[in-house]
Chimera marker file (.cmm) of the C-alpha trace (Angstrom):
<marker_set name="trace">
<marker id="1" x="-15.412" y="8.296" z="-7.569" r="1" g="1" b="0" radius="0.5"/>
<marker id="2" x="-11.683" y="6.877" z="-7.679" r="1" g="1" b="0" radius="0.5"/>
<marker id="3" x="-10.967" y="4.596" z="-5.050" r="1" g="1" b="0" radius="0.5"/>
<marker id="4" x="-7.573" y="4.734" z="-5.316" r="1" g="1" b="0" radius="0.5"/>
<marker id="5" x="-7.436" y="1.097" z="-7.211" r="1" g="1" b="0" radius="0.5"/>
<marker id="6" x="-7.800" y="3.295" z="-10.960" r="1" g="1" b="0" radius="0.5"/>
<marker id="7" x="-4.975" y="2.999" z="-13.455" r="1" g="1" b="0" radius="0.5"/>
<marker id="8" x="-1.866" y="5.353" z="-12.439" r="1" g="1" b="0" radius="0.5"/>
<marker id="9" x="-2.479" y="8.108" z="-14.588" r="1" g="1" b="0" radius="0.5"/>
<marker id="10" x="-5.993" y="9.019" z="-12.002" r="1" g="1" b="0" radius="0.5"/>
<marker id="11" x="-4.591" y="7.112" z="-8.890" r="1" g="1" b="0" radius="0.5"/>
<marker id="12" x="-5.175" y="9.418" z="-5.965" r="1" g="1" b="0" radius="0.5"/>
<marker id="13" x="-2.743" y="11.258" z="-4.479" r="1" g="1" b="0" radius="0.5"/>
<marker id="14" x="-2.913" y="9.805" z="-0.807" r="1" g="1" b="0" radius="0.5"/>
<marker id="15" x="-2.131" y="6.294" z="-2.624" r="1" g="1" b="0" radius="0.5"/>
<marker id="16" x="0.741" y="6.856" z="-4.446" r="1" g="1" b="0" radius="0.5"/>
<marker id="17" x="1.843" y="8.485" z="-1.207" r="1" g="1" b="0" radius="0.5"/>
<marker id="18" x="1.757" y="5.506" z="0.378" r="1" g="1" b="0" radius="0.5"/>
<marker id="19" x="3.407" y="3.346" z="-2.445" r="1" g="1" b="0" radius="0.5"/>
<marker id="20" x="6.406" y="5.767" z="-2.437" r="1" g="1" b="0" radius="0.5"/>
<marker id="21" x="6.614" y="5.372" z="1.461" r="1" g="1" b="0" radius="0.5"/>
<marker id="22" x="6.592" y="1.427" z="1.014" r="1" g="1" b="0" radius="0.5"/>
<marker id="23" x="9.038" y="1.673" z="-2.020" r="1" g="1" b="0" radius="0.5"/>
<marker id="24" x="11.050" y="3.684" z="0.193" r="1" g="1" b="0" radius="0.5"/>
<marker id="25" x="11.113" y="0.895" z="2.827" r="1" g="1" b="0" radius="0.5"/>
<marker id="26" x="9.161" y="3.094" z="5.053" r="1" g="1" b="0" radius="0.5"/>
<marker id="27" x="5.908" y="0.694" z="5.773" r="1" g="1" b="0" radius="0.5"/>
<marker id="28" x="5.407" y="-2.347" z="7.667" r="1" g="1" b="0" radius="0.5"/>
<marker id="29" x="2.091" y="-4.548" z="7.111" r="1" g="1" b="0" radius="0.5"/>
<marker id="30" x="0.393" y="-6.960" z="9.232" r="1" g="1" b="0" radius="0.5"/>
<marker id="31" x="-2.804" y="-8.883" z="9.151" r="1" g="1" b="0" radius="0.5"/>
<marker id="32" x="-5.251" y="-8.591" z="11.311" r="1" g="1" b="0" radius="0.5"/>
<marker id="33" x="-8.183" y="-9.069" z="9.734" r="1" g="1" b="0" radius="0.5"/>
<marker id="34" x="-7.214" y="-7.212" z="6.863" r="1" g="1" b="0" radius="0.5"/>
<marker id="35" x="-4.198" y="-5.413" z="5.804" r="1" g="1" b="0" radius="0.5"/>
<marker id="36" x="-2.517" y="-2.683" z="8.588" r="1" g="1" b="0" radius="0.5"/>
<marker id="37" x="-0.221" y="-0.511" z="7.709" r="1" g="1" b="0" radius="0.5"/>
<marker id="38" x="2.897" y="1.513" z="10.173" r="1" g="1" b="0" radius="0.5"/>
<marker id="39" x="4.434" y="3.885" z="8.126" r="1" g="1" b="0" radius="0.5"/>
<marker id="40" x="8.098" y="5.736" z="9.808" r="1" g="1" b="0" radius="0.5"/>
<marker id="41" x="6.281" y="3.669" z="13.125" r="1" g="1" b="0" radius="0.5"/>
<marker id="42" x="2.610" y="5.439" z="12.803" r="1" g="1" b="0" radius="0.5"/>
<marker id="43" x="-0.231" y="3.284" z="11.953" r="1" g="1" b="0" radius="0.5"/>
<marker id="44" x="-1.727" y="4.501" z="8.778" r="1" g="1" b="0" radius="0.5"/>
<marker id="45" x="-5.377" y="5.948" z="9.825" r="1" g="1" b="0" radius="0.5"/>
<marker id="46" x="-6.801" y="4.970" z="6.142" r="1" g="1" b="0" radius="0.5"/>
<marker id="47" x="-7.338" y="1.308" z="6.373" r="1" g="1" b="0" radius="0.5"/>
<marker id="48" x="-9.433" y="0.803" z="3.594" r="1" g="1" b="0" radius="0.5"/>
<marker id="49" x="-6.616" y="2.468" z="1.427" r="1" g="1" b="0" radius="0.5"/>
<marker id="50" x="-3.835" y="0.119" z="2.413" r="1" g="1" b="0" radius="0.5"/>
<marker id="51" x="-6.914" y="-2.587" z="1.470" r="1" g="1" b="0" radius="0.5"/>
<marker id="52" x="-7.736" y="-1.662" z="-1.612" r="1" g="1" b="0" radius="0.5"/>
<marker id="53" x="-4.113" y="-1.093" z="-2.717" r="1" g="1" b="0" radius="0.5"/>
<marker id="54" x="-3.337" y="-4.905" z="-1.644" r="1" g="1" b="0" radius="0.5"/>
<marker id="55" x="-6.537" y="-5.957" z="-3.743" r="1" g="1" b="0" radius="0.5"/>
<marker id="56" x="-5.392" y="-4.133" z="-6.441" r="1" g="1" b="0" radius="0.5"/>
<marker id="57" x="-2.144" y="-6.224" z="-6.554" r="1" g="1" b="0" radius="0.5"/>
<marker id="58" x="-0.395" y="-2.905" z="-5.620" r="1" g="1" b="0" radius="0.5"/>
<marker id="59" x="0.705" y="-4.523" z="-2.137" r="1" g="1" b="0" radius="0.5"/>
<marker id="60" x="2.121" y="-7.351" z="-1.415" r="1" g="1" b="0" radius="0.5"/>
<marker id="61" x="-0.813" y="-9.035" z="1.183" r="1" g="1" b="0" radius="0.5"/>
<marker id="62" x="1.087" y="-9.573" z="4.691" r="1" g="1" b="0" radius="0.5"/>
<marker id="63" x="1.712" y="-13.226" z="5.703" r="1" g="1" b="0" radius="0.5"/>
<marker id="64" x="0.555" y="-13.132" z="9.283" r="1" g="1" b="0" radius="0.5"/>
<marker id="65" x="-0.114" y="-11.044" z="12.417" r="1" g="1" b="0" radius="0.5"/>
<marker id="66" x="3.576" y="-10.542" z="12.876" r="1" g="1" b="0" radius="0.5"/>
<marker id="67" x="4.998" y="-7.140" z="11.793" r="1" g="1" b="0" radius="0.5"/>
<marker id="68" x="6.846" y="-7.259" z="8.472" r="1" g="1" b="0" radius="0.5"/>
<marker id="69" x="8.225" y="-5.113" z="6.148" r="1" g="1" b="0" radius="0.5"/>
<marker id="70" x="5.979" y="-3.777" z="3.341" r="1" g="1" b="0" radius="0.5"/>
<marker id="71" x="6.668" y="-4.365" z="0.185" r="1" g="1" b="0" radius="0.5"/>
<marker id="72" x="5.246" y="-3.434" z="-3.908" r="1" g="1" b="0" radius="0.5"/>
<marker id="73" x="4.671" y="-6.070" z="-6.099" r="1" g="1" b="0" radius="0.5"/>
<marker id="74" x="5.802" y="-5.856" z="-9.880" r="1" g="1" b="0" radius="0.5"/>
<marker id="75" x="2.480" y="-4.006" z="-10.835" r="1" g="1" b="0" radius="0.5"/>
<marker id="76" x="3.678" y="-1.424" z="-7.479" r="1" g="1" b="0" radius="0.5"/>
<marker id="77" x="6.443" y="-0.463" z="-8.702" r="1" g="1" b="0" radius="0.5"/>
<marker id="78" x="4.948" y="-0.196" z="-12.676" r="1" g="1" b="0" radius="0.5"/>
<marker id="79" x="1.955" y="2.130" z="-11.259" r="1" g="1" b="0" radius="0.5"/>
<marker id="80" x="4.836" y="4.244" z="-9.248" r="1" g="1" b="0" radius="0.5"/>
<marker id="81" x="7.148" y="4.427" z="-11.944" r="1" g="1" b="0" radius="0.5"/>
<marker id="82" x="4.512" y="5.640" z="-14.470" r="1" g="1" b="0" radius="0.5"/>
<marker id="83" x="2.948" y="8.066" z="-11.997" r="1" g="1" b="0" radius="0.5"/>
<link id1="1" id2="2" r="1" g="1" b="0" radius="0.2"/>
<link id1="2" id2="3" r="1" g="1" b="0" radius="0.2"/>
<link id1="3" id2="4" r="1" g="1" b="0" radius="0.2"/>
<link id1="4" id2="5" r="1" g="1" b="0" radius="0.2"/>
<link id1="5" id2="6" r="1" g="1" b="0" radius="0.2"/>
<link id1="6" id2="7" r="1" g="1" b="0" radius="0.2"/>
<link id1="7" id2="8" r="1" g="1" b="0" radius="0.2"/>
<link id1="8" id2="9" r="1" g="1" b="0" radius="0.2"/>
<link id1="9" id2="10" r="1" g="1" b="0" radius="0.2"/>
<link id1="10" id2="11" r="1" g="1" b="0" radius="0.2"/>
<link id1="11" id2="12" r="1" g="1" b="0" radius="0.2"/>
<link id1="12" id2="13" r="1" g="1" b="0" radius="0.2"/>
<link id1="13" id2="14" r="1" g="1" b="0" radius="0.2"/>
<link id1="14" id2="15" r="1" g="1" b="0" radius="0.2"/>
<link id1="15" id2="16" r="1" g="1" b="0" radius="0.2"/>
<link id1="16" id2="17" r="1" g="1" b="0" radius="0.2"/>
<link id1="17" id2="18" r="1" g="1" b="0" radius="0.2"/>
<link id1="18" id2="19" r="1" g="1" b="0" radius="0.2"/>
<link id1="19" id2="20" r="1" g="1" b="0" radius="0.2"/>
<link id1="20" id2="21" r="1" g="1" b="0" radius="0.2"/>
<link id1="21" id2="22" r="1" g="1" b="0" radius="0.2"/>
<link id1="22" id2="23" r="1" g="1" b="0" radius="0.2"/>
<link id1="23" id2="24" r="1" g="1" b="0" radius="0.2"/>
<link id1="24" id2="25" r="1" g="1" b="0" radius="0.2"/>
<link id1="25" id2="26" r="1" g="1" b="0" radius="0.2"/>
<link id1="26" id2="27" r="1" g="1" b="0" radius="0.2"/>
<link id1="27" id2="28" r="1" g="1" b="0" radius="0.2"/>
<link id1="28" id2="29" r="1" g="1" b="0" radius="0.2"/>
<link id1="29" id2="30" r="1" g="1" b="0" radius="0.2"/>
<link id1="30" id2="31" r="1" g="1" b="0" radius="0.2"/>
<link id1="31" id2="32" r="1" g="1" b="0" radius="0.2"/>
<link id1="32" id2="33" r="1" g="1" b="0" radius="0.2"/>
<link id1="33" id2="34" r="1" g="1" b="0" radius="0.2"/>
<link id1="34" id2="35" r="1" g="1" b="0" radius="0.2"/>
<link id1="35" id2="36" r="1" g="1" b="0" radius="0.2"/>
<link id1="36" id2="37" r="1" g="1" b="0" radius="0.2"/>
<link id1="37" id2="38" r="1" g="1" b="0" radius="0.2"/>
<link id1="38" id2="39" r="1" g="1" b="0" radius="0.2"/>
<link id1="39" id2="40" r="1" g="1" b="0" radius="0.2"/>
<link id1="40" id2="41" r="1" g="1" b="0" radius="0.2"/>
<link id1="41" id2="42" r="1" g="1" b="0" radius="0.2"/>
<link id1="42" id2="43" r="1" g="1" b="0" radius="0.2"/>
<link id1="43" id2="44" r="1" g="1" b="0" radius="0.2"/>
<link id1="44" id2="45" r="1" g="1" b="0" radius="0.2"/>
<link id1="45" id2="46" r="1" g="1" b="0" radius="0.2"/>
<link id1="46" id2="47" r="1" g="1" b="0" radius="0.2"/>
<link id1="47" id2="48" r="1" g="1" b="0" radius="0.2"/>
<link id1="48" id2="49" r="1" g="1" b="0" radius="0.2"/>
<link id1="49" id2="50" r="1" g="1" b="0" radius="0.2"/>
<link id1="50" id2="51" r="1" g="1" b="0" radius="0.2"/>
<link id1="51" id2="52" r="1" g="1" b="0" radius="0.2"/>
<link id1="52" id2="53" r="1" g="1" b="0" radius="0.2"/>
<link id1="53" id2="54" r="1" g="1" b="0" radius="0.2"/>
<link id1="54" id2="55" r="1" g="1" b="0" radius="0.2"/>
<link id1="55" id2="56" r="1" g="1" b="0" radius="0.2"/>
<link id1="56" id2="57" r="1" g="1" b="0" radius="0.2"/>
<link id1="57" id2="58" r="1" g="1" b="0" radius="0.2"/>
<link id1="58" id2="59" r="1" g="1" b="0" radius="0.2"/>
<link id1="59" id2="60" r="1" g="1" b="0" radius="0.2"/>
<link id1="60" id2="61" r="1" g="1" b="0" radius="0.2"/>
<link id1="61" id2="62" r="1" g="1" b="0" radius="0.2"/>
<link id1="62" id2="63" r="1" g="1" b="0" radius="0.2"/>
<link id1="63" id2="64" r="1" g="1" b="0" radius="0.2"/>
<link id1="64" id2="65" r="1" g="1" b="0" radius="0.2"/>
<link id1="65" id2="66" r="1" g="1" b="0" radius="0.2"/>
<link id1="66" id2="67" r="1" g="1" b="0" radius="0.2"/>
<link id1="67" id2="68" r="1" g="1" b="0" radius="0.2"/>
<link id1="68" id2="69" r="1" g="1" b="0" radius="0.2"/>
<link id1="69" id2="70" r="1" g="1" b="0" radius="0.2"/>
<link id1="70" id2="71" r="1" g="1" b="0" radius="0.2"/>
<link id1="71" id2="72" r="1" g="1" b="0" radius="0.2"/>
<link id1="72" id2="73" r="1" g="1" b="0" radius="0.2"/>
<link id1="73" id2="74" r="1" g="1" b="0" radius="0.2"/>
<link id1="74" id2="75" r="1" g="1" b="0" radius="0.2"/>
<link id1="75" id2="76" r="1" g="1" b="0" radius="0.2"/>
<link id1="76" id2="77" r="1" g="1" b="0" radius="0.2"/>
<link id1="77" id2="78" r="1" g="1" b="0" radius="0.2"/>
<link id1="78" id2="79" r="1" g="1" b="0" radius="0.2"/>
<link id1="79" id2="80" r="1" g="1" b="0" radius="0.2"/>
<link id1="80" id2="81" r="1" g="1" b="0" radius="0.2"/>
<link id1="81" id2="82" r="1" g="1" b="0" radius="0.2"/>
<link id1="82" id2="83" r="1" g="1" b="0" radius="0.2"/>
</marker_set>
C-alpha cells in the first residue's frame, strides 16, 4: 500500500496534488493537533495526507495555531520536480 510518503517516482497522485497546490502558494497550514491544511480557502478533507507529507519532510510543519502560508521544504520541491 503507498501511503503517499514513497519515493516520487510511486507517490500518489492526490499528494503530489497537494504539493503543486502548496508550490503554487495555494495552501495554508495550521496546527492543531496535527497538521491542517486550506487549500484556495477549503480545508483539505484528507488529514492524514497533509500528515504524512509533513513527516515525510515534504511539508514544512506549521509553527502554531495561527493560519500561515504553506510551504515545501528542499526535499518538496526535489519530489515535485522529479515527479
Amino acid at each position: 500500500m503507498d501511503d503517499g510518503t514513497a519515493a516520487p517516482a510511486t507517490m500518489i497522485g492526490a499528494s503530489r496534488a497537494l504539493l503543486r497546490a502548496i508550490s503554487a502558494g495555494r495552501g495554508e497550514l495550521l496546527d492543531r493537533c496535527g497538521p491542517l491544511l486550506r487549500v484556495d480557502g477549503c480545508w483539505c478533507c484528507d488529514q492524514l495526507a497533509i500528515g504524512r507529507l509533513v513527516r515525510a519532510g515534504l511539508v514544512e510543519p506549521p509553527s502554531g495555531a495561527a493560519p500561515e502560508p504553506a510551504r515545501l521544504t528542499p526535499a518538496g520541491r526535489a519530489s515535485l520536480s522529479a515527479a
